[in-house]
C-alpha positions in Angstrom: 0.0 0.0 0.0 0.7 3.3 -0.9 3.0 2.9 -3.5 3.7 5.0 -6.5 5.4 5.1 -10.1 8.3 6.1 -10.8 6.8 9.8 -12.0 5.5 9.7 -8.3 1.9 9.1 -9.4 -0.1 6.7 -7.2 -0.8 3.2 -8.5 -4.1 1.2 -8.6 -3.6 -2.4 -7.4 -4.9 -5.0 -6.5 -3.9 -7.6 -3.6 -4.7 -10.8 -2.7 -4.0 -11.3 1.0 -4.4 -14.0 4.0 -6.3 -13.4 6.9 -7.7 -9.6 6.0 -11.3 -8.7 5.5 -12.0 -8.1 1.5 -11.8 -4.3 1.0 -11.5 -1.3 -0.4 -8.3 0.8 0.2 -6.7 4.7 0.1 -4.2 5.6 -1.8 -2.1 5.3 1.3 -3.2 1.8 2.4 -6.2 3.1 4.7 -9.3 1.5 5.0 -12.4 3.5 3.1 -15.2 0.8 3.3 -16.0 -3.3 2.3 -16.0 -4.2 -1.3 -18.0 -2.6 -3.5 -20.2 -5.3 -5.5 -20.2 -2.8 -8.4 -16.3 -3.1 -8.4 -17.1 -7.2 -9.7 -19.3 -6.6 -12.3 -16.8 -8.2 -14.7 -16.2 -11.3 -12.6 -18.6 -14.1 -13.7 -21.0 -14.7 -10.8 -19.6 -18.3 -10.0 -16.3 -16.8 -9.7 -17.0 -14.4 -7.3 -16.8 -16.3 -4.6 -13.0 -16.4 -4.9 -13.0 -13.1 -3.8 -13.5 -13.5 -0.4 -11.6 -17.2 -0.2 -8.2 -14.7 -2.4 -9.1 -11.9 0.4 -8.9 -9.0 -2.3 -8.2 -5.8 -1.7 -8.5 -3.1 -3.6 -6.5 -0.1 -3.7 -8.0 3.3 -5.2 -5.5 6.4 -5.6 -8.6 9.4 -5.8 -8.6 11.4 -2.8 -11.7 11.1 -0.2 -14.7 12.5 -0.2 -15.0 14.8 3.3 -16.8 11.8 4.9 -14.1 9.2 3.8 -16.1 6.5 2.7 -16.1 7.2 -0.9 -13.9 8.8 -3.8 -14.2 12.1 -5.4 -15.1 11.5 -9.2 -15.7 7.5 -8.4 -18.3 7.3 -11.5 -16.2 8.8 -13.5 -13.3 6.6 -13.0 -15.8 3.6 -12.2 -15.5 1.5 -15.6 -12.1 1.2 -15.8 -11.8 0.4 -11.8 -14.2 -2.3 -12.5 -11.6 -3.6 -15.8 -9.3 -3.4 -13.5 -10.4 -5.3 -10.6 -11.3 -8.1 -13.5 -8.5 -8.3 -15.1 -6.4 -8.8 -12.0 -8.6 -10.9 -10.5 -8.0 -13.8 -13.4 -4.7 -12.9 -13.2 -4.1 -14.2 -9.6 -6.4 -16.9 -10.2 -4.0 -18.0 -12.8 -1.5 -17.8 -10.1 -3.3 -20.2 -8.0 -3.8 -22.7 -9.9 -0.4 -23.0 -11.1 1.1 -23.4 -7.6 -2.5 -24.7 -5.7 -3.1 -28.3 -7.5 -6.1 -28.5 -5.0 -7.5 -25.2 -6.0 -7.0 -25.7 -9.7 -9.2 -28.1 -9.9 -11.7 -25.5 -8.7 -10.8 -23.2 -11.8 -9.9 -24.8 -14.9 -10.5 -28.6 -16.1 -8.8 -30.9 -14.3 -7.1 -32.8 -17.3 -6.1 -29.0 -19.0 -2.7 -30.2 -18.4 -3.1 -33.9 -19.7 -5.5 -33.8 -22.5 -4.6 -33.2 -26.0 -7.9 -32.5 -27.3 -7.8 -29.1 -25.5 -5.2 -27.6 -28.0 -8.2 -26.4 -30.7 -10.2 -25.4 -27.6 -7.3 -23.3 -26.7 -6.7 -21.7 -30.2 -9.5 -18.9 -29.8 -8.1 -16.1 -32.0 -10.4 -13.3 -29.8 -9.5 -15.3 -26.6 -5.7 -15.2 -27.9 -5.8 -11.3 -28.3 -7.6 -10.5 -25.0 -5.0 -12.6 -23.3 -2.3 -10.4 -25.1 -3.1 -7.2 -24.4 -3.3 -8.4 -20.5 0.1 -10.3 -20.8 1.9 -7.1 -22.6 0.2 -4.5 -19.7 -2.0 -2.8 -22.6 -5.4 -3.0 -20.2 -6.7 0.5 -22.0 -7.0 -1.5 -25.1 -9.2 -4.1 -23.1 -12.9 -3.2 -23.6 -15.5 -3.5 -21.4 -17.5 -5.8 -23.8 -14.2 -8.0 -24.2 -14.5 -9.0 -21.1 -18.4 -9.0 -20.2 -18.5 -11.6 -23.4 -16.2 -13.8 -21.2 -19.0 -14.9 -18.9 -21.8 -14.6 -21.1 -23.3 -17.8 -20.9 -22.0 -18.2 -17.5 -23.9 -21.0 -15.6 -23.1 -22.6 -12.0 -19.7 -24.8 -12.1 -17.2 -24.4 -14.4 -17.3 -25.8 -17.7 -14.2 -26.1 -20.5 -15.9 -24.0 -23.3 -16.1 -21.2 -21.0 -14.1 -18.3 -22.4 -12.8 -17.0 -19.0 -11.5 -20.7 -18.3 -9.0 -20.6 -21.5 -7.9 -16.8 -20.7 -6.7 -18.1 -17.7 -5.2 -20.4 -19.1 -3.2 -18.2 -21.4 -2.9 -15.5 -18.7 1.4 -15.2 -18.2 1.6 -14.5 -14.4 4.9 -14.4 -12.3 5.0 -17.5 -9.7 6.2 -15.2 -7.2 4.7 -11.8 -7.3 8.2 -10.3 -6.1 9.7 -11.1 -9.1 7.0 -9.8 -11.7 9.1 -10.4 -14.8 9.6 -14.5 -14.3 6.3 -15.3 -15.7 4.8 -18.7 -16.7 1.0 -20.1 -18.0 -0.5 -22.5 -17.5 -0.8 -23.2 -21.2 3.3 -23.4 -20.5 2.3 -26.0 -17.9 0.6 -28.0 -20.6 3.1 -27.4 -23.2 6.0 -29.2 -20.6 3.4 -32.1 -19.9 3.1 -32.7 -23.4 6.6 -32.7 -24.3 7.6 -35.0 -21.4 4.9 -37.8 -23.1 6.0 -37.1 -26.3 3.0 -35.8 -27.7 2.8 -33.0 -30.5 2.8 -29.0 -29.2 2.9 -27.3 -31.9 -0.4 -25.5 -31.5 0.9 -24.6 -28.0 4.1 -23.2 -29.4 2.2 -21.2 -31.6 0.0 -20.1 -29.2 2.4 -19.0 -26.6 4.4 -17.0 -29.4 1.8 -14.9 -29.8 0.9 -14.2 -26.1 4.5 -14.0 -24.8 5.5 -10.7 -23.8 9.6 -9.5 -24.9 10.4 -7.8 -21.7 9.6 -10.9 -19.6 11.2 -14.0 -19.0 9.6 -16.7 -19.5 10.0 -19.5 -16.2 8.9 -23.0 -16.4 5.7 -23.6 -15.2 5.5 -26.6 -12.0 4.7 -29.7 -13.0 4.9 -33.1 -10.8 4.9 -36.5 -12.1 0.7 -37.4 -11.6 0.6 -34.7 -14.6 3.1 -36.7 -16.8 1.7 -40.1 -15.5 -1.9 -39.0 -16.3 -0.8 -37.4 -20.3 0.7 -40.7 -21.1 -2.2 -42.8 -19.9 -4.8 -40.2 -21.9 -2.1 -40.8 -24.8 -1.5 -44.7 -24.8 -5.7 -45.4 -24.2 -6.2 -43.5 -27.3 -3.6 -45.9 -29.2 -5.3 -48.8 -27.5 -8.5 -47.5 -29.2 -6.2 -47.7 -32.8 -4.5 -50.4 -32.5 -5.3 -52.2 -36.1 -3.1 -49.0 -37.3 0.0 -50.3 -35.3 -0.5 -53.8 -35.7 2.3 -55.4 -38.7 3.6 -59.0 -39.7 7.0 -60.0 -38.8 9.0 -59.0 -41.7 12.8 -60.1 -40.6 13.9 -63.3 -38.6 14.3 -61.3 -35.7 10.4 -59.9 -35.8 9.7 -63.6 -35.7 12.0 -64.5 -33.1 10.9 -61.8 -30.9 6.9 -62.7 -31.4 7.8 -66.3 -31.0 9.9 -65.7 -28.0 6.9 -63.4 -26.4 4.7 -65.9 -26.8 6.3 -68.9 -25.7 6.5 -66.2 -22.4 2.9 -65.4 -22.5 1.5 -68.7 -22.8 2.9 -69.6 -19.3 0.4 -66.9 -17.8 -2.6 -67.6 -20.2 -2.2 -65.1 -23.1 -3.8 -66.4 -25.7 -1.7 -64.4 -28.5 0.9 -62.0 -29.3 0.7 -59.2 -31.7 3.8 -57.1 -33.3 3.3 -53.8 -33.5 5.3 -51.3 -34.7 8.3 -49.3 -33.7 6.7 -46.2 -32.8 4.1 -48.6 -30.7 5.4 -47.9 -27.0 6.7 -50.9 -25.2 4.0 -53.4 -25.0 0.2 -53.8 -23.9 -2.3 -56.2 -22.7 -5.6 -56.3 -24.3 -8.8 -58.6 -25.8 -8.3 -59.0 -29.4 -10.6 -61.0 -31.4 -11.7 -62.5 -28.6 -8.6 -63.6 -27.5 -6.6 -62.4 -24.6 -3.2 -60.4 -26.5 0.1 -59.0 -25.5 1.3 -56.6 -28.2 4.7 -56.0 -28.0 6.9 -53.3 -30.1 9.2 -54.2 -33.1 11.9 -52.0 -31.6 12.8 -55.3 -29.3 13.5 -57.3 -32.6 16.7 -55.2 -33.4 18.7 -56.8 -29.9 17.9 -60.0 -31.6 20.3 -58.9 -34.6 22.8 -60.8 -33.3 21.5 -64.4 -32.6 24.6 -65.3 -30.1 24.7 -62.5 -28.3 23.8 -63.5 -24.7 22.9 -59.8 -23.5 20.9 -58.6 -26.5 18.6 -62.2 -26.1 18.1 -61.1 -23.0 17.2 -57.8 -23.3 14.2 -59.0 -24.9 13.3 -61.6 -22.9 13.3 -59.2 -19.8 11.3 -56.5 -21.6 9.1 -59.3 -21.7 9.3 -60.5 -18.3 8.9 -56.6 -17.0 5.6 -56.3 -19.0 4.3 -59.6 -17.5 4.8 -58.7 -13.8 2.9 -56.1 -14.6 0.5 -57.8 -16.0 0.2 -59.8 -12.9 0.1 -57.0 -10.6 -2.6 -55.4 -11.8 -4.7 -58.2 -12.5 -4.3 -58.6 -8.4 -6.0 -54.9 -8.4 -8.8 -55.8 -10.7 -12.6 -56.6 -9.3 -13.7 -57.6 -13.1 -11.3 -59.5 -14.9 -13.1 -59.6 -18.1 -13.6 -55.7 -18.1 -10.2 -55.5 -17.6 -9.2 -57.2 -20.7 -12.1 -55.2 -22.8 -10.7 -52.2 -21.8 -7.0 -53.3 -22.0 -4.1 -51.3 -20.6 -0.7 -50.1 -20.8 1.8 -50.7 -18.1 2.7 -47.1 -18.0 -0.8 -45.4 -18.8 -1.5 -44.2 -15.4 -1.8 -47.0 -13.1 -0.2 -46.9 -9.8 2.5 -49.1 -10.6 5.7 -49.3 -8.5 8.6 -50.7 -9.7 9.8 -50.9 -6.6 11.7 -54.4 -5.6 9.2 -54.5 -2.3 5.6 -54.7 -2.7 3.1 -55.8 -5.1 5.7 -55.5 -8.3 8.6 -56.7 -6.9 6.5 -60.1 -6.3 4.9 -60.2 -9.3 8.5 -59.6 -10.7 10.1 -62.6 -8.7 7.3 -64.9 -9.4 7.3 -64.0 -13.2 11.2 -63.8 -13.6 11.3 -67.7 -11.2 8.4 -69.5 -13.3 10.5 -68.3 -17.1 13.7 -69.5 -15.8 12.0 -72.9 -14.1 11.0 -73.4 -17.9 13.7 -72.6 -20.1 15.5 -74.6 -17.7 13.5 -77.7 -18.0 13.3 -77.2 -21.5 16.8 -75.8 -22.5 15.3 -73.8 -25.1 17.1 -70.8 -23.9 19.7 -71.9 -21.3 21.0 -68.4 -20.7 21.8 -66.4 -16.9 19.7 -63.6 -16.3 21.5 -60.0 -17.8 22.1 -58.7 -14.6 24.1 -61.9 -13.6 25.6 -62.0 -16.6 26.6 -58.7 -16.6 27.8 -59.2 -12.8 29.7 -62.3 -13.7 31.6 -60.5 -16.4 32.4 -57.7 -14.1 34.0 -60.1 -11.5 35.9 -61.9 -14.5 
């Protein structure tokens, strides 16, 4: 409170504090009454209850009327007090909900981060412009209308295809109000999930070139591994949903040796077939194909098979396989309806709350996976090879 320019002129803020009533302020930081409910016109109505829960205060530089409850030439002033107010309002909600994951989910969708069907939601050219002029400090080009059109189908909860839900998204905000020129989005948020899964951005590069401002520097945005767990399980369900388009035929002698080696593998925990997909497939998957219960693997495993002798690169496929398996196993344990299970089918890495750690449900799954392939080869001799890491061990100690 009561600071000024650098020409010495008081400021117009707007604070969002802890554990102070919601008000309106002096120029020097002195109380002058509650909030005025004319000052939120421009918030949608189920918004406004972030108002008290942010504890805004806002801070008016016209002197006092006599009685001091009031500001000389308020209606005068009173449209762009009420932009104002707005504008910094979805600014700090932005703020939130990049550092609040809780209170997010109270603002924007709870999969913005995760889902890639948002990036045309997010491409709003108006939306795009409005956000902008905010991120580059040009609020006097900000009409009224611009942002009364924001809420004008505003209805109780939020909803994605609510305008003022993707301007905060593409709001740039400083994390940490002390530095205002490290700014992030949470449309930079998104951007970094994206990337991490390997999915496409470039409608979120575009995006973020035009909103960017020059004079600030752009910060990543925070992101924890539930976001990145959660964008590759929205991304591998949509391949289980094509996976005729990844499906080919062996092609070399290693494709075959690789689908006949999975097999062999799968049989022993009642897959009924194996499937080859291609290189771009991720890993492997579990699923009901044709009826019949299928582990699709990826032809990428074929190429350590290059070299038929090579104890290490047999292996390296064999445990990819194994890996899959024990998780296979472990979340069968998890599942109520098996057969829903299969419909559905799954990816070991598409979200499900698996461990990898050598206690608990994987590491069993693991040991009892990894001991009933070797109690087989070894009765059949088919593949009378140590496992890599004791391979690798015993060449150490050599």
């Amino acid at each position: 409170p009561g600071k000024k320019r650098e020409d010495h002129h008081p400021v117009f803020r707007v604070y969002s504090t802890k554990n102070m009533p919601v008000q309106v302020v002096e120029a020097r930081g002195l109380r002058v009454c509650n909030m005025r409910e004319e000052y939120l016109e421009f918030i949608p109505p189920s918004l406004r209850h972030f108002v008290d829960r942010l504890g805004l205060v806002v801070q008016v530089p016209l002197p006092l009327i006599r009685t001091r409850d009031g500001f000389i030439d308020e209606g005068t002033y009173l449209p762009e007090i009420k932009k104002y107010v707005a504008i910094a309002f979805y600014q700090v909600l932005a703020n939130k909900a990049l550092k609040d994951p809780h209170l997010a989910l109270e603002i924007v969708p709870a999969d913005l981060a995760t889902e890639m069907l948002y990036s045309g939601t997010l491409a709003d050219p108006k939306i795009i412009t409005l956000a902008k002029q905010i991120n580059n400090s040009s609020w006097g080009e900000v009409s009224f209308s611009d942002l009364k059109t924001l809420f004008s189908a505003d209805q109780t909860g939020i909803e994605w295809n609510r305008d003022f839900v993707k301007l905060i998204a593409l709001l740039n905000v400083p994390l940490d109000w002390s530095k205002p020129n490290e700014r992030t989005s949470l449309l930079e948020q998104r951007r970094q999930v994206l990337k991490a899964v390997g999915a496409p951005t470039e409608e979120e590069d575009r995006i973020m070139g035009e909103i960017n401002t020059a004079d600030a520097t752009q910060v990543q945005a925070p992101v924890n591994g539930e976001l990145i767990n959660i964008a590759r399980g929205n991304q591998f369900q949509r391949m289980l949903k094509k996976l005729d388009s990844f499906i080919i035929e062996p092609q070399s002698p290693e494709d075959h040796s690789l689908k006949d080696l999975a097999e062999t593998i799968g049989n022993l925990f009642g897959l009924e077939q194996v499937l080859l997909m291609d290189s771009a497939f991720p890993s492997a998957c579990f699923t009901l194909w044709e009826g019949k219960k299928t582990l699709c693997i990826s032809q990428k495993y074929a190429a350590s098979l290059q070299l038929s002798g090579n104890i290490s690169a047999r292996n390296e496929a064999l445990e990819t396989i194994v890996h899959e398996i024990a998780h296979l196993l472990e979340q069968l344990k998890m599942e109520q309806n098996e057969q829903q299970f299969w419909e559905k089918g799954f990816m070991s890495h598409d979200g499900y709350p698996f461990t990898h750690e050598a206690k608990g449900p994987f590491g069993a799954a693991l040991e009892f996976a990894s001991a009933r392939v070797a109690a087989y080869f070894a009765q059949t001799r088919e593949l009378p090879v140590p496992s890599l890491k004791a391979q690798r061990a015993f060449a150490g100690a050599a």
